[in-house]
FIMAR-586524 format. One record per residue (C-alpha): x, y, z. Coordinates in nm, 4 decimals, padded with zeros to 6 digits. Layout:
R        c1        c2        c3
R         X         Y         Z
...
//
This chain:
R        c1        c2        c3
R   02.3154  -01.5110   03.0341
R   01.9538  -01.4660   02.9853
R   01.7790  -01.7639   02.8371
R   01.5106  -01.5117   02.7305
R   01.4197  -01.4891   02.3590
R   01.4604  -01.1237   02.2341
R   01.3757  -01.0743   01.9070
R   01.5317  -00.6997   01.7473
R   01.4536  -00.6125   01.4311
R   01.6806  -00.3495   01.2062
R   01.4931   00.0128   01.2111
R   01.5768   00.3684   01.1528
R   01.4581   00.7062   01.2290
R   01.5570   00.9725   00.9272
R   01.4474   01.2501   01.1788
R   01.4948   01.2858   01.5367
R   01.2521   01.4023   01.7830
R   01.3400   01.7633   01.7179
R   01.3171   01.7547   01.3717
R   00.9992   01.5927   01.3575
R   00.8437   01.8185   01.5826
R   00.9549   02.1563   01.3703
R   00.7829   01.9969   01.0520
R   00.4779   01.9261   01.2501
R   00.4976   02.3059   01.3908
R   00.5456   02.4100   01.0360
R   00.2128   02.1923   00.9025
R   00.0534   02.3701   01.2064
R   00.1412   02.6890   01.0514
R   00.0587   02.6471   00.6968
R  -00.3052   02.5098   00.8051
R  -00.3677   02.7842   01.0176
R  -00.2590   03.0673   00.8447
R  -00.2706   02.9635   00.4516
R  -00.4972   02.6529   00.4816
R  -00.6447   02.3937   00.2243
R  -00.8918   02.3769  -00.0895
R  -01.1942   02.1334   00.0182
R  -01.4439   02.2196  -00.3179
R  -01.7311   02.0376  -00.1734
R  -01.9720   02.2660   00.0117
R  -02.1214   01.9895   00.3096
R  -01.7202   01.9853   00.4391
R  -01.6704   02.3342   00.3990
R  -02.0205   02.3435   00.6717
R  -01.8581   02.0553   00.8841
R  -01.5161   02.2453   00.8958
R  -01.7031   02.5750   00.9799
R  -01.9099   02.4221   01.2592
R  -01.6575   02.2735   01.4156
R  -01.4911   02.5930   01.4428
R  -01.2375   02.6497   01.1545
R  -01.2303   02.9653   00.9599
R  -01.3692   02.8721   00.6389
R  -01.3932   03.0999   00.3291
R  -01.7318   03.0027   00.1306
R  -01.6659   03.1920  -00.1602
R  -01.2680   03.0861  -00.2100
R  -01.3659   02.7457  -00.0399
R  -01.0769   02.7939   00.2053
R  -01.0719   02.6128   00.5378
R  -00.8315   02.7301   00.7935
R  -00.8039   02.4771   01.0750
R  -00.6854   02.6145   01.4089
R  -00.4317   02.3997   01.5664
R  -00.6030   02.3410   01.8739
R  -00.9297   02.2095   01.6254
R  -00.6698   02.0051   01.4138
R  -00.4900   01.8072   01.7372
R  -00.8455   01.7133   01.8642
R  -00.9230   01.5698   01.5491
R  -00.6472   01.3167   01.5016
R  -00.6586   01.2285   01.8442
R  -00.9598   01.0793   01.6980
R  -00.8323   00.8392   01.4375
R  -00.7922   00.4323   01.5629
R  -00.3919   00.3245   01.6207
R  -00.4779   00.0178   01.4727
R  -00.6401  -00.0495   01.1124
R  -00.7823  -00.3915   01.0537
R  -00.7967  -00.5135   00.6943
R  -01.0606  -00.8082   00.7245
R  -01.0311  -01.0804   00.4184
R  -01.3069  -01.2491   00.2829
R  -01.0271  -01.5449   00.3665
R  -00.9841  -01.4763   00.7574
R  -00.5880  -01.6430   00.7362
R  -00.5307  -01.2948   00.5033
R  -00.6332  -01.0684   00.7245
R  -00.3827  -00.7924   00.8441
R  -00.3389  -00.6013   01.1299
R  -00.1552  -00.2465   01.0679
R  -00.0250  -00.0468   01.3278
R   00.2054   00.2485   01.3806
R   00.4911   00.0319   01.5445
R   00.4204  -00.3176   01.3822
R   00.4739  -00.5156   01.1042
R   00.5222  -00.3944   00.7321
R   00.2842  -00.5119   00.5053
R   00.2744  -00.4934   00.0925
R  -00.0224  -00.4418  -00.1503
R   00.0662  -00.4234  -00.5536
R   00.0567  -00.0967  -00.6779
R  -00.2125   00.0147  -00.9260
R  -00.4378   00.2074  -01.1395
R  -00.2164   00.1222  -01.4336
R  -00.2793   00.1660  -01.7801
R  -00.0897  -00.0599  -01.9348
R  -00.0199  -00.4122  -01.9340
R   00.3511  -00.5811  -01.9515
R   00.2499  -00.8703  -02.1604
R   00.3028  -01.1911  -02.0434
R   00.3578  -01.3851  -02.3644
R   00.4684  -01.0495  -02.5719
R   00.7121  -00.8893  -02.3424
R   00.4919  -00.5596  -02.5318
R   00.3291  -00.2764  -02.3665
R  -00.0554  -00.3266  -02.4051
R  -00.4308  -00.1631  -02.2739
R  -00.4997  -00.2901  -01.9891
R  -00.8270  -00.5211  -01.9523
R  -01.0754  -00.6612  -01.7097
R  -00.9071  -01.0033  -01.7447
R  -00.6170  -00.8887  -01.6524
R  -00.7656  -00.7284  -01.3000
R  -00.8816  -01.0755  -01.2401
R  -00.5284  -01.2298  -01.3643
R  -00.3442  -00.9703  -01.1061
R  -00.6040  -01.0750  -00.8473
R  -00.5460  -01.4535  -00.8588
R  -00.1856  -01.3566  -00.8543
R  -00.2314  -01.1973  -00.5539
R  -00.3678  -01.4497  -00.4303
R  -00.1107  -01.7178  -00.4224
R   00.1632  -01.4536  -00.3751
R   00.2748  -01.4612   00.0114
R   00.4382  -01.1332   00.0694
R   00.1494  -00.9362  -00.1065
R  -00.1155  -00.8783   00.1645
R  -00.3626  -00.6869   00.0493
R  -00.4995  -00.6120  -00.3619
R  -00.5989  -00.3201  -00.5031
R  -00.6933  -00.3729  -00.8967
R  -00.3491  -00.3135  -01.0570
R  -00.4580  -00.1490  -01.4282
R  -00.7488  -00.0377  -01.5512
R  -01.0538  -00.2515  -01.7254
R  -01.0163  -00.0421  -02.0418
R  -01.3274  -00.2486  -02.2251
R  -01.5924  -00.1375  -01.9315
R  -01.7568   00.2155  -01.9573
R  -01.5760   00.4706  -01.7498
R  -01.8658   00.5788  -01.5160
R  -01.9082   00.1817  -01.3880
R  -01.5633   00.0739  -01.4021
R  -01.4211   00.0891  -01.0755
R  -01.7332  -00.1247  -00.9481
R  -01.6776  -00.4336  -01.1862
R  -01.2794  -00.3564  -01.0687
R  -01.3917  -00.4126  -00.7443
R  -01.6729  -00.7038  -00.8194
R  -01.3750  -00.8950  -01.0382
R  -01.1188  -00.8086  -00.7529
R  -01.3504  -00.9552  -00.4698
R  -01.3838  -01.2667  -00.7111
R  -01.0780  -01.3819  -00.7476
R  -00.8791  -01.3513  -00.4314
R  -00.9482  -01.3933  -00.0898
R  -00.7851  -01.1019   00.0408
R  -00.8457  -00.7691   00.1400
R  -00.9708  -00.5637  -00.1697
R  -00.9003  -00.1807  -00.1744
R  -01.0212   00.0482  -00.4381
R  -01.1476   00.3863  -00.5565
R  -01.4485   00.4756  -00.7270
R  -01.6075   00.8497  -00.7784
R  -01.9580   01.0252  -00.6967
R  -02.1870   00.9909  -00.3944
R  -02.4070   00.7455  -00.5967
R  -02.1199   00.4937  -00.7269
R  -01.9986   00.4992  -00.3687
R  -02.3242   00.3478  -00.2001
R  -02.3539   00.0812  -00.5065
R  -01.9627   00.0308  -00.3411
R  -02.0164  -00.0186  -00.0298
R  -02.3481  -00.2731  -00.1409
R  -02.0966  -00.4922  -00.3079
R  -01.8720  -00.5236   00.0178
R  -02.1648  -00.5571   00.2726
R  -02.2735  -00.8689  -00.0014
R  -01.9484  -01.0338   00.0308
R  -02.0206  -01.0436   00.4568
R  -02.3524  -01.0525   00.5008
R  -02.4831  -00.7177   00.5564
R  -02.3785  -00.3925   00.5880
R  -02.3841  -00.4340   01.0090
R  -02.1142  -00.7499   00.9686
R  -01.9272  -00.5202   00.6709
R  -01.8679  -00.2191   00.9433
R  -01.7590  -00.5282   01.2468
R  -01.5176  -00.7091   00.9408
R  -01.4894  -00.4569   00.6449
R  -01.3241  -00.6551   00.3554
R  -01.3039  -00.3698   00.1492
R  -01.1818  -00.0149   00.1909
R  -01.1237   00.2962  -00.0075
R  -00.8967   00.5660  -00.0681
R  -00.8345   00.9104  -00.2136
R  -00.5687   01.1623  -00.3312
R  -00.5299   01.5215  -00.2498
R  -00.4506   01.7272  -00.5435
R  -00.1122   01.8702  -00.4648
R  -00.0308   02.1649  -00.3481
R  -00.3146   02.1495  -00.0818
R  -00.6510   02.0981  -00.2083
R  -00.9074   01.8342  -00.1590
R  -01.1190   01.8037  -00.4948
R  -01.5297   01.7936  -00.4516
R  -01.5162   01.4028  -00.6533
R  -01.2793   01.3207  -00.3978
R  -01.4108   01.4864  -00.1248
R  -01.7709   01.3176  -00.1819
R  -01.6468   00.9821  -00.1908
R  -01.4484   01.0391   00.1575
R  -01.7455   01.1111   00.3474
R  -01.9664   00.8690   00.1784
R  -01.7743   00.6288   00.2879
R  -01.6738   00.7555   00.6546
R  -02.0345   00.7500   00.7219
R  -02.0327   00.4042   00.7831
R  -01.7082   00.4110   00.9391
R  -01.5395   00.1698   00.6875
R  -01.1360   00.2272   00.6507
R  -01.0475   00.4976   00.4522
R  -00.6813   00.6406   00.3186
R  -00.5807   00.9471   00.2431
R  -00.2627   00.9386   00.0139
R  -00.0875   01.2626  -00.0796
R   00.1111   01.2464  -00.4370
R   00.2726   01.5680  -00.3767
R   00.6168   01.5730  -00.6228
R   00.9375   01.7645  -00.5289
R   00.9754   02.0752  -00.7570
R   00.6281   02.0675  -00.8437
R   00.3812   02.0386  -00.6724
R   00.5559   02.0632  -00.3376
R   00.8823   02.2492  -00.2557
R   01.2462   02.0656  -00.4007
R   01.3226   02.0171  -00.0386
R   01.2663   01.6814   00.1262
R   01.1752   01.9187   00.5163
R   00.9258   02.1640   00.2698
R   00.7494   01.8784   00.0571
R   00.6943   01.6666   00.4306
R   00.5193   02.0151   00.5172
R   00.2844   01.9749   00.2113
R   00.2482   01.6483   00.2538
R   00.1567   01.6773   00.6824
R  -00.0822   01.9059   00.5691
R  -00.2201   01.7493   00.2776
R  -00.2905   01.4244   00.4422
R  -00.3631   01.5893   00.8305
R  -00.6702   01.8055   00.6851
R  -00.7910   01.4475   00.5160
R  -00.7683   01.2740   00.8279
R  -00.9339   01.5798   01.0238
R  -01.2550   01.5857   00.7871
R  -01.2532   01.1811   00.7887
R  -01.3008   01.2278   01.1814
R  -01.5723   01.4859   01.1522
R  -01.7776   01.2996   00.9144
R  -01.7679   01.0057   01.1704
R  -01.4937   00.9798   01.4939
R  -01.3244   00.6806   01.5294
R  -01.3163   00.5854   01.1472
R  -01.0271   00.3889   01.0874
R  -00.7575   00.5904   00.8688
R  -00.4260   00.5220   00.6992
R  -00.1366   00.8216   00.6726
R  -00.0776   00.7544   00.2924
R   00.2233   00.9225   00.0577
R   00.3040   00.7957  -00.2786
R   00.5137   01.1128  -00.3177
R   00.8332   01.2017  -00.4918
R   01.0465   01.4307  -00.6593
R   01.0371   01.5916  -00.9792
R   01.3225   01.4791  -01.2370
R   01.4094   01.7954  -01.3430
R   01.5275   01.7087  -01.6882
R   01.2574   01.5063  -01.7707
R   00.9427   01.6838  -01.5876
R   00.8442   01.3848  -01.4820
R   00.7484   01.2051  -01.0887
R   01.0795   01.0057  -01.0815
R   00.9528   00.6423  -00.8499
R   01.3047   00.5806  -00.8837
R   01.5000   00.8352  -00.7169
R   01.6591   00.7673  -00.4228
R   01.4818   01.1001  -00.2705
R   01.1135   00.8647  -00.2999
R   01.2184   00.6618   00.0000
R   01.3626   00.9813   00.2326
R   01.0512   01.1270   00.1813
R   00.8304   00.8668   00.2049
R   00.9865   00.7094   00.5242
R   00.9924   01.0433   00.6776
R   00.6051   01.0264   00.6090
R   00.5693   00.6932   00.7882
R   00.7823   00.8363   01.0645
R   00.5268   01.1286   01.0891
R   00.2549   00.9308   01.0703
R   00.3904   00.7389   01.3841
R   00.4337   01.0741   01.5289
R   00.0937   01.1228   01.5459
R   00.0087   00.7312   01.6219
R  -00.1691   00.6776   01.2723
R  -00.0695   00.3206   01.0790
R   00.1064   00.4168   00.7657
R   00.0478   00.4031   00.3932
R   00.3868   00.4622   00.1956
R   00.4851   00.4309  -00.1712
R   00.7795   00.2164  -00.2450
R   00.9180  -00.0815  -00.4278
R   00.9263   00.0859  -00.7472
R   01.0580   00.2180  -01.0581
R   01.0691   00.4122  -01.3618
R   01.2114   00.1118  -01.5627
R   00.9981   00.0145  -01.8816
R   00.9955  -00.3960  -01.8237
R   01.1634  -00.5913  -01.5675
R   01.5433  -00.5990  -01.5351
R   01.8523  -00.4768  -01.3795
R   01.7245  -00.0824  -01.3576
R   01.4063  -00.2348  -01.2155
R   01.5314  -00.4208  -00.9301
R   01.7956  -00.1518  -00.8454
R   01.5199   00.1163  -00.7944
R   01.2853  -00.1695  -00.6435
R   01.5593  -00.2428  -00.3661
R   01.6815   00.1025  -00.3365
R   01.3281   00.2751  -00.2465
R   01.2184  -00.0136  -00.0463
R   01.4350  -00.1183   00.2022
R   01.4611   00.2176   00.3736
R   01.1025   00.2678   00.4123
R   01.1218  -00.1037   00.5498
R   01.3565   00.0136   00.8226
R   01.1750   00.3318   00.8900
R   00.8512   00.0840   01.0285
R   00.5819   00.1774   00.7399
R   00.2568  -00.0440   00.7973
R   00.1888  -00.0983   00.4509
R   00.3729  -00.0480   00.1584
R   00.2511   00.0339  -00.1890
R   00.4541  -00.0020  -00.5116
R   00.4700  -00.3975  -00.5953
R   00.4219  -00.4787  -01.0050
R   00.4621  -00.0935  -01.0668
R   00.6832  -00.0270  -01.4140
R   00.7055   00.2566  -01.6340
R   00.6374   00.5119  -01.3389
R   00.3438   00.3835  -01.2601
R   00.1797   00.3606  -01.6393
R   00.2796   00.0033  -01.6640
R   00.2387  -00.3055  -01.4390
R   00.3500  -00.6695  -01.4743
R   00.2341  -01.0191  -01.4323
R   00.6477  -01.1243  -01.3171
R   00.7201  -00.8259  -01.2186
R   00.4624  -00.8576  -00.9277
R   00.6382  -01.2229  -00.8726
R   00.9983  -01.0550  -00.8771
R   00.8741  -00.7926  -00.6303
R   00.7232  -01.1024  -00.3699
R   01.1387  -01.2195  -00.4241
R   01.2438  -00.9441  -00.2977
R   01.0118  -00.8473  -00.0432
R   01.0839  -01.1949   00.1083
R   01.4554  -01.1496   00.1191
R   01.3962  -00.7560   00.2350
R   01.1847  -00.9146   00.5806
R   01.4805  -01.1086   00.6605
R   01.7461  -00.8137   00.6421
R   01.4475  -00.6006   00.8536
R   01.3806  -00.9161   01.1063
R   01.7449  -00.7908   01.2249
R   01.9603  -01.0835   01.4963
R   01.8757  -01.2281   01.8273
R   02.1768  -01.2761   02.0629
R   02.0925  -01.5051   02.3392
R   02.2030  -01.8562   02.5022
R   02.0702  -02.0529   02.1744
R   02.1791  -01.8553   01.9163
R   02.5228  -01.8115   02.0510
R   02.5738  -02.1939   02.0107
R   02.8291  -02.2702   02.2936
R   02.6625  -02.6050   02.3528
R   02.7023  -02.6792   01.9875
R   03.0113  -02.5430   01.8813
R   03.1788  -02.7148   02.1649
R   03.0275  -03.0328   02.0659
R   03.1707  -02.9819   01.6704
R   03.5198  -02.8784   01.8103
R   03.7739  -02.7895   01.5676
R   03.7631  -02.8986   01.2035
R   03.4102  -03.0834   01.2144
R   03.0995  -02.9475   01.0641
R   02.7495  -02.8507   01.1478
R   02.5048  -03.0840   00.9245
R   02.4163  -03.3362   01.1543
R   02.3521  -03.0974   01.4161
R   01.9981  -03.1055   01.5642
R   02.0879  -02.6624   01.6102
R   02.0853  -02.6635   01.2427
R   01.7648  -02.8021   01.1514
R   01.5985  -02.6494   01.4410
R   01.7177  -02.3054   01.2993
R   01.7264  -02.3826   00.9106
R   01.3482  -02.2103   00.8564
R   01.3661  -01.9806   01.1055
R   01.7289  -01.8209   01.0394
R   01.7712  -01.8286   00.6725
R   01.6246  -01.7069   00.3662
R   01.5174  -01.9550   00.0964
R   01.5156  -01.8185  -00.2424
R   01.2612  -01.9126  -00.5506
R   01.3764  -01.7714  -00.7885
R   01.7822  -01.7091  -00.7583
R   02.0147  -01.9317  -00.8960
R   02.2540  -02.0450  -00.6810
R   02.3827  -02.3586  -00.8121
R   02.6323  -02.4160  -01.0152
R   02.7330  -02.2838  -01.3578
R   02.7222  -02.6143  -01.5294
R   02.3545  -02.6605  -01.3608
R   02.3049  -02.2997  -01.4929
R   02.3760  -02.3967  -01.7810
R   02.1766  -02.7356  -01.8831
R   01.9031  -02.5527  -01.7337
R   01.8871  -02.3142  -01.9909
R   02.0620  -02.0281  -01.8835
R   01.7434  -01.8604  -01.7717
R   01.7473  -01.5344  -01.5497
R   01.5313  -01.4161  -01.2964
R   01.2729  -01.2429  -01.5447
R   01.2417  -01.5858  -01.7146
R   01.1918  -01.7599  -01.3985
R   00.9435  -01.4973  -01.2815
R   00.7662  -01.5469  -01.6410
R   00.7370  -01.8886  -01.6075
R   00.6169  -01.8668  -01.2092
R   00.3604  -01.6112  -01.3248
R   00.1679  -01.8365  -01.5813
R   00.2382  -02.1561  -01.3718
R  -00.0245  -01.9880  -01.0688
R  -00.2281  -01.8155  -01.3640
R  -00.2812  -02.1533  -01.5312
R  -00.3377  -02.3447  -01.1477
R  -00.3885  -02.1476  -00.8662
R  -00.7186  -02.1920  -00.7486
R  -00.9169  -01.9166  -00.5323
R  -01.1408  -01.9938  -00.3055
R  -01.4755  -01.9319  -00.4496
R  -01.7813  -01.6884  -00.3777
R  -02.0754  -01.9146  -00.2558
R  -02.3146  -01.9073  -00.5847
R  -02.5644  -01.7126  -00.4537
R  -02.2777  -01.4563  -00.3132
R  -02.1611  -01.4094  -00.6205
R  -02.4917  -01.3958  -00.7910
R  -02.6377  -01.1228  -00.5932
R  -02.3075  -00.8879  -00.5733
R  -02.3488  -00.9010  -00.9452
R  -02.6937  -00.7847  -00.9504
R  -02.6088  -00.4895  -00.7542
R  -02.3110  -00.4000  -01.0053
R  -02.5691  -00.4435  -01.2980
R  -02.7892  -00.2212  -01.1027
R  -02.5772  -00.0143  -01.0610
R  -02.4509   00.0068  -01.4478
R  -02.7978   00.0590  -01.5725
R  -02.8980   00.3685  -01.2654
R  -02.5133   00.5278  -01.2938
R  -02.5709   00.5742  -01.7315
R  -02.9333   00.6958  -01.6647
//
């Protein structure tokens, strides 16, 4: 028997190779023939130089398959998120490791002391930052909820200041208009030293939404190639819904999707090959009854892990929606729809995975809900990490040595595989129900309550030099006072 280690982790393929290719012929089709809405006039000029069919006055680009292949041939296989904290940095690729960031752009806040829905405020970016921060199964932050007491047309840059502030991971945000995306990309080259060190380490990224069915706004479209100028990562993430905004079928709303996302990725790689790219869906389907995006439905993670199976189609790291819900505060509806949408995406190899703290279909976010969502994700990595079968883990040598009727305490192939093989819980209780008892009787919300303030009240990030921290908010003040003129 081989002595060779061999780790094999649990995956799945929803589609085979077949299947996949017929949705990719299909997203051929509908870009050639029916095409996209990109309502910003310097892409429409890219597109058309580059040899797609573009209608000026409709501001319709048709992109000929042969145009769209070279294209994403283009983007990188691997996307590195650089932290300001080099131990958080993380490596996404089409075929490795899943990754988590917290979901966001929430309005509301699930109160920690109140248990109420509430505005969101800049505080609590910071609080959901730190957070973050101390929380080992959420890799990278974008600012959860919205800093409802800063003017609209600066927010998302004192989102991203207070974000870079307090954690030391990799910060990911949005912001709108050519100008407010320069002051951006200032703040991040701060944080490193210089715009040249940003573009060899960038610590910060930024992202964008088509608006479903197949059209790429002018707001968005500005900020995309701002940004892929300088060749900084940049993710394109389709929020296409079932019934909607994309056909009821899970085959039809991949097609919208593909294209959706492939027409991003093309213009990204005009603007400036080689730019780092993510293959991003948040998409769902459309509960019929209520007219709402359902997070919860069990269609969420078919579709979305057939996204992250396209996207390794095409060799492109993955951005997928999941870990979510349409519950209103944490609890039992909660953790069913947070288990049920992410484990299959899990399986189906996405590189990073967007959803955790998300409540209230995605109007709500909280502080133990985040906490509750790290459980689970740590438990989830251990189902996905799969078995190894090999000489040690077979345990001839030490089963023989037990025999019949002894026990497996003592035995040096216990501790050696106690971190390593099992799964050690923070928050479930399994003692007994006396313990259970004199303890107070808590649940897992309560326990995730108290976790949440206990790192609010301690955790300590590691700080901005003075000067740093000084200087990036200059720029953002800058910024505030040029953006209102």
């Amino acid at each position: 028997m081989s002595e060779t280690m061999r780790s094999r982790g649990l995956k799945l393929d929803l589609f085979n190779k077949d299947e996949l290719h017929e949705i990719h012929l299909a997203t051929l089709d509908v870009l050639e023939r029916i095409g996209v809405g990109i309502y910003e006039d310097r892409a429409l000029k890219l597109m058309d130089e580059a040899g797609a069919i573009v209608d000026y006055d409709r501001k319709v680009v048709k992109i000929p398959q042969h145009l769209l292949k070279e294209l994403i041939k283009k983007a990188p296989k691997v996307v590195t998120l650089y932290a300001r904290n080099p131990k958080h940095t993380v490596r996404l690729e089409p075929r490795g490791k899943t990754y988590f960031n917290n979901s966001s752009y929430g309005i509301k806040v699930y109160d920690l002391d109140t248990g109420m829905h509430r505005d969101s405020r800049s505080e609590d970016v910071a609080s959901f930052a730190r957070l973050t921060d101390a929380l080992e199964n959420i890799h990278v932050y974008l600012p959860t909820v919205t800093a409802h007491d800063i003017p609209e047309y600066v927010r998302a840059l004192y989102e991203l200041a207070i974000a870079l502030e307090n954690t030391g991971k990799h910060v990911s945000h949005a912001t709108y208009g050519a100008d407010a995306i320069r002051h951006y990309i200032r703040i991040g080259a701060k944080i490193v030293g210089g715009l040249k060190e940003l573009k060899k380490k960038p610590v910060i990224s930024a992202s964008t939404c088509p608006i479903s069915p197949l059209q790429h706004s002018r707001e968005d479209t500005e900020v995309l190639i701002e940004f892929a100028k300088f060749g900084l990562p940049f993710f394109i993430l389709s929020m296409a819904m079932g019934g909607g905004t994309a056909p009821l079928t899970i085959a039809g709303e991949l097609v919208v999707i593909n294209a959706e996302v492939l027409s991003g990725i093309a213009l990204v790689q005009l603007v400036n090959p080689g730019t780092p790219v993510l293959y991003g869906s948040v998409s769902s389907t459309m509960d019929m009854k209520t007219g709402k995006l359902a997070l919860g439905a069990p269609e969420r993670p078919l579709i979305n892990s057939g996204c992250a199976q396209l996207a390794r189609y095409y060799g492109i790291p993955s951005w997928i929606g999941a870990c979510s819900t349409d519950a209103k505060v944490p609890g039992s509806q909660a953790m069913f729809e947070k288990v049920m949408t992410a484990i299959i995406p899990m399986l189906a190899g996405a590189s990073l995975i967007y959803g955790p703290a998300v409540l209230d279909s995605g109007k709500t976010y909280g502080f133990e809900q985040l906490v509750l969502d790290n459980e689970v994700i740590g438990a989830l990595y251990r189902i996905v990490e799969g078995v190894d079968v090999n000489a040690d883990s077979l345990a001839l040598e030490v089963i023989e040595k037990v025999g019949i009727g002894g026990h497996y305490l003592a035995q040096k192939h216990t501790s050696d595989h106690v971190l390593s093989d099992q799964w050690r819980p923070t928050l479930l209780d399994r003692g007994s129900m006396e313990e259970w008892v004199k303890g107070g009787r808590k649940d897992m919300c309560e326990l995730a309550r108290e976790r949440a303030k206990k790192i609010l009240a301690s955790h300590e990030v590691e700080p901005l030099e003075k000067d740093v921290r000084k200087e990036m908010w200059e720029i953002v003040k800058k910024a505030e006072r040029e953006l209102r003129d």
